[in-house]
Phi, psi and omega in degrees: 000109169313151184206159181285138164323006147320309207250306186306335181267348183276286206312281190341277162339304160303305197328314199273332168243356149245033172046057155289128167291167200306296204317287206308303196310295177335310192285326171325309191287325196299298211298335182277336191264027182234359204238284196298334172301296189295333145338298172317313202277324189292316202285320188291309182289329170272358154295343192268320204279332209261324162299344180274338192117322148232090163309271198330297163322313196275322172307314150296328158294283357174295193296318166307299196310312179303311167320313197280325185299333169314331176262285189300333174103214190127166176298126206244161191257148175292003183214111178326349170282281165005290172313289176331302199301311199301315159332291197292002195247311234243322182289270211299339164291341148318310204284339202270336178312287169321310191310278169316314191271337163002275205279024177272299184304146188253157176296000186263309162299344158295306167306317215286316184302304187299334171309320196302301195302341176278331172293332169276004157289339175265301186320299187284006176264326176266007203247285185258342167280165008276114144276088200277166184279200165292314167272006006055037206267181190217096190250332183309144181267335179277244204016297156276359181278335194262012188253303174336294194304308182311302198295318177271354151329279155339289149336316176249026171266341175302294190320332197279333192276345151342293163293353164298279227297287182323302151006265094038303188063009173263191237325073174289350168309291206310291157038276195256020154262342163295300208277328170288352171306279189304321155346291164243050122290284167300349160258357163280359180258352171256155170311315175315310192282004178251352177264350158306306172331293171280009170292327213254019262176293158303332188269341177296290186332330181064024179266000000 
């Protein structure tokens, strides 16, 4: 499996003081890009977030969007560098959006927004998720049936706790960094969000 200079030179170094055969560096290399991207990428987007200004919105996106892709799957750029940037550009702008547009909304018109967004966000989780890669694929049917479920377990465990907030009348920034959380989580599960994907695939490509 190919890896970036991030990862290849720590598997080396294991290889060389605990005599891994190639295969184990390998599964070695996997584990760190499976432990160290997202670490990485998550510490940068809320460093990108606390420069922006709203750290607390980006962190809230950041948690929604991951809780749910954790089930639902979603669209992936082929190179985990990508992935990573496309974090880092898209989380803390949502978190700084939510951030800014907060206080034009009342608590009512803030309920009337999550209502609107929530149902094709449940329509479109149960419709489509788990969206698995390539590599990764997910053909058992109780599996998907059960990651499905899970991804809307999520969606409405946000929502509910939203309407506590809303409730509540605090913090409507988080409010609506949840709700742009769930959002664009949910458009990486339709093709418009898989042909971004490969745009943004394309354009790394210089095609």
């Amino acid at each position: 499996m190919p890896g970036f200079n991030l990862t290849r030179p720590v598997a080396a170094y294991l290889r060389e003081k605990l005599n891994l055969t190639p295969d184990e560096e390998e599964i070695a290399l996997f584990g760190l890009q499976v432990i160290l991207y997202p670490a990485v990428g998550l510490s940068l987007i809320l460093f990108a977030g606390w420069l922006c200004g709203c750290f607390w919105t980006t962190l809230t996106v950041a948690l929604t969007v991951l809780l749910l892709r954790l089930f639902s799957g979603g669209a992936h750029a082929r190179s985990p560098l990508t992935c990573a940037l496309l974090g880092m550009i898209v989380v803390p702008a949502l978190g700084k959006v939510a951030a800014v547009t907060a206080p034009l909304f009342t608590p009512f018109s803030l309920a009337l927004t999550v209502a609107a967004g929530f149902l094709p966000v449940l329509v479109l989780t149960a419709r489509l998720a788990p969206v698995d890669s390539p590599a990764k694929p997910v053909t058992a049917p109780e599996k998907r049936r059960r990651l499905r479920s899970l991804s809307l377990l999520v969606v409405l465990l946000v929502t509910a706790g939203q309407l506590i907030l809303l409730f509540s009348g605090k913090a409507l920034a988080l409010v609506l960094a949840a709700s742009l959380g769930l959002w664009w989580q949910t458009f990486t599960l339709t093709r418009a969000g898989h042909r971004f994907a490969a745009i943004l695939d394309n354009l790394k490509e210089g095609r």
